[in-house]
N, C-alpha and C positions, 0 to 999 in steps of 0.2 A: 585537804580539808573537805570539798567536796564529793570527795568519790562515798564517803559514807553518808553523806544526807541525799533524800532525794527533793530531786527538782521542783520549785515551788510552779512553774512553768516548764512545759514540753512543746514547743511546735516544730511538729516534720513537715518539710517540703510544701509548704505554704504558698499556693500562686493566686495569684490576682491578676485578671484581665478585663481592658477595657474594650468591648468589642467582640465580635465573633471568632476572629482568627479565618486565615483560609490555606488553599492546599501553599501557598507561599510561605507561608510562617508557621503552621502547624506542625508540631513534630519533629523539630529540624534541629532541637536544642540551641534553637535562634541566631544559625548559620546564616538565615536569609533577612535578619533583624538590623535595621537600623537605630545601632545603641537598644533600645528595647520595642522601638517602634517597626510597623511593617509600612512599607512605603506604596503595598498594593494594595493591603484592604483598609490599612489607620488603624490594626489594633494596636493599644501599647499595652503590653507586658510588664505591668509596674513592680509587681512582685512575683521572683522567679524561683521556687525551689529552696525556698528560704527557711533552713533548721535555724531552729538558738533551745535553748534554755536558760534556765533564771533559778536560782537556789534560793533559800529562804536567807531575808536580810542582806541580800545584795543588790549592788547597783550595774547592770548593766548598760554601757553607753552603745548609742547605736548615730555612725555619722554618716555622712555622706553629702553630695552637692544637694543643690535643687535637681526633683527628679528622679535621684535615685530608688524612692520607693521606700524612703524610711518613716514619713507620715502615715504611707497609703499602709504599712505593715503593722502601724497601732490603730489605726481607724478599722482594721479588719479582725484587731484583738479586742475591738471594746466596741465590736457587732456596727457601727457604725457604717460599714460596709460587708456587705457578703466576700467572701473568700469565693474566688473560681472553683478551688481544690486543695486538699491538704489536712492534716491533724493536727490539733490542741489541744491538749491535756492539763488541767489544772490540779495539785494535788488537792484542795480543798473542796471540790467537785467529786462526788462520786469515788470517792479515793483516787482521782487520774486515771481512771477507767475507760471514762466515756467522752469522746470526741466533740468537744463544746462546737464546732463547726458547724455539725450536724444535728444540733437539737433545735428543737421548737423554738419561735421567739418567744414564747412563753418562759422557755427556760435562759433563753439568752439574756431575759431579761433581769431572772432572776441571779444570773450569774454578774452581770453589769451593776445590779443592786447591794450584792453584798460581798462580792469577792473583787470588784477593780476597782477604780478609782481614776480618772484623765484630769487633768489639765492640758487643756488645748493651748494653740498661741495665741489663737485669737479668744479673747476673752466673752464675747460675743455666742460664739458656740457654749458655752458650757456655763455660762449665767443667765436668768431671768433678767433684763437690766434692768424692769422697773419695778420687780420685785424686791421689797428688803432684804438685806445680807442673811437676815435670821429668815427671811420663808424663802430661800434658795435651798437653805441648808435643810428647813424643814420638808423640801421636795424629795431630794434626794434619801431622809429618812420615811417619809410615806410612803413613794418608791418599794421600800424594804419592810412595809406592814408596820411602820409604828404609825400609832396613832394618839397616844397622850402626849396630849398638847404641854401638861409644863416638862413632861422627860425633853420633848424638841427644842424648848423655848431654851432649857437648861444647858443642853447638847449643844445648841448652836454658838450660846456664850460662850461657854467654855472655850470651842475650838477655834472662833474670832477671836478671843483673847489671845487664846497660844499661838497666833500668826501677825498678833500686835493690830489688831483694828480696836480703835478707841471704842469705849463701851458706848458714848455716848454718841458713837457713829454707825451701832448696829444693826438698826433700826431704817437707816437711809439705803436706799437701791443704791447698787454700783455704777449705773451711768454718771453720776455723782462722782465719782472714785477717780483715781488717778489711775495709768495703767498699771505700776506697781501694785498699789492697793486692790484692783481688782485679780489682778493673780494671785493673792494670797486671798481671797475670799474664796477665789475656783481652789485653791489648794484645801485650804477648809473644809471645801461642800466636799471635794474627792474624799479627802478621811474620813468623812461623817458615819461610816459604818465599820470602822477599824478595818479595812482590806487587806487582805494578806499581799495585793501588789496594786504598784498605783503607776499610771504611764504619764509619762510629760513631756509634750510634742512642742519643741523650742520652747520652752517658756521665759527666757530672757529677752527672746529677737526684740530689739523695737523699744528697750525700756533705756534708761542711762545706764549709764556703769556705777553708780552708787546704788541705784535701786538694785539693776543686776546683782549687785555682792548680795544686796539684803534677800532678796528672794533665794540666790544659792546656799548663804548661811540659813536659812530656814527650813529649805529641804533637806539640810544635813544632818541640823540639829532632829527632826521627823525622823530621818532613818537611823539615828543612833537613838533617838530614843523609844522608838516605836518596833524597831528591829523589822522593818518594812524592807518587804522586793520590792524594785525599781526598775523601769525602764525609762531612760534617758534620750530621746531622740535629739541629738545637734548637730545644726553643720560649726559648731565655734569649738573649736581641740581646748581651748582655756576651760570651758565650761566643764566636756568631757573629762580632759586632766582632772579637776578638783572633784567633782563628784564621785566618778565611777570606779569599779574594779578588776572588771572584763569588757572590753569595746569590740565591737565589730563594724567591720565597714563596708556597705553598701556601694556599690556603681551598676547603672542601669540594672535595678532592678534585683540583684544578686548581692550576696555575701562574696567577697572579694579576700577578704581579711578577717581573722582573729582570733585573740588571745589578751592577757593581762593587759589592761589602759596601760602600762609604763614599757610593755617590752613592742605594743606596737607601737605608741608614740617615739619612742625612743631608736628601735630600732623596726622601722615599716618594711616589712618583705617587698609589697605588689607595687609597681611603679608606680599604678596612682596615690596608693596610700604618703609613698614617697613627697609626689607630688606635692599634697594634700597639706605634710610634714613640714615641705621644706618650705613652700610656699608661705607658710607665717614667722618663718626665724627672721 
């Protein structure tokens, strides 16, 4: 199915370093690397040479332990962090031409405004908390050049409804909120400009498992009705199972694994993935 569409997402060889590196670790394709760390200068190498892509209306899941570098590799797709080195290509950008890595924070910005969308874990990052739920949602569309105030006022209802926040709760900042409740407002603010791909960095860690279903059944229903690319970051395989359609899997820092969520969950090549596998039967 995919070989005839092109990729809604492109990124080659994606690295992320903390630190300068020295002639110990440099160069060495991290021969002299402790897991991803150097043990003589402390850089760690959180993201190593990391390809993926993303097709339009799919979900990809991305797992790994703590560490592995599967946060640090969507905080560097939603400019949150500078990229060391590497390409990204966005189809809705410049036709996938031009290397969103290397543009202007001008343009990063404008790329973060209308073409992605995060949900973070912590909810904290990605809400105003004593801002009302409707002027969260109203930032992230000023952000994007709107500026009529009842198209926001309207926008913002709308898409609080469609995530089940009482009408009569709209109006109240999210410190107020429950943690559930406050990750569907951050899922809200992320759609507020219809994104062709939205990223979501654990969004269940930390909630019960009744809320969890309700947050997963919400993002589902989003990408069947909205026909939205996804990226999935978890370290929970139940999470990945129910969402996603391609998983790949992260350790120190590197892609390790991937293919189809069911052919690696079901049957893992790489010892850790194995690991990873059997460790929750």
């Amino acid at each position: 199915m995919h070989q005839q569409e092109r990729p809604l997402l492109t990124i080659k060889n994606l690295n992320k370093q903390f630190g300068c590196g020295c002639s110990h670790c440099r160069d060495t394709q991290g021969h002299n690397l402790e897991d991803n760390y150097c043990p003589v200068c402390g850089t760690v190498y959180a993201c190593r040479n990391v390809s993926l892509k993303v097709y339009p209306a799919e979900i990809l899941g991305v797992v790994g332990e703590s560490g592995s570098g599967k946060s640090t590799l969507l905080r560097c797709l939603y400019f949150d962090q500078d990229s060391t080195s590497g390409e990204g290509y966005i189809h809705g950008y410049n036709e996938g031409r031009t290397n969103i890595f290397t543009e202007t924070s001008q343009q990063k910005n404008y790329i973060r405004n209308h073409l992605l969308g995060m949900v973070y874990q912590n909810p904290y990052l990605g809400l105003r908390m004593n801002f009302s739920s409707v002027g969260n949602i109203a930032e992230k569309l000023i952000g994007a050049g709107n500026r009529k105030v009842d198209f926001m006022a309207a926008r913002a209802q709308e898409l609080l409804a469609a995530v089940n926040i009482p009408t009569y709760r709209m109006k109240e900042a999210p410190e107020k909120f429950s943690g559930g409740m406050q990750q569907r407002v951050q899922i809200a603010k992320a759609l507020s400009n219809n994104p062709p791909l939205l990223l979501l960095d654990e969004v269940t860690t930390g909630l019960d498992l009744s809320v969890q279903a309700n947050v997963l059944d919400l993002i589902k229903v989003i990408q069947r009705d909205l026909k939205i690319g996804m990226i999935v970051v978890s370290h929970d395989l139940a999470v990945i199972r129910m969402l996603t359609d391609r998983t790949i899997v992260m350790l120190n820092g590197r892609i390790i694994e991937h293919g189809l969520t069911d052919q690696v969950l079901e049957d893992p090549q790489h010892a850790y993935t194995q690991q990873l596998v059997y460790s929750l039967l």
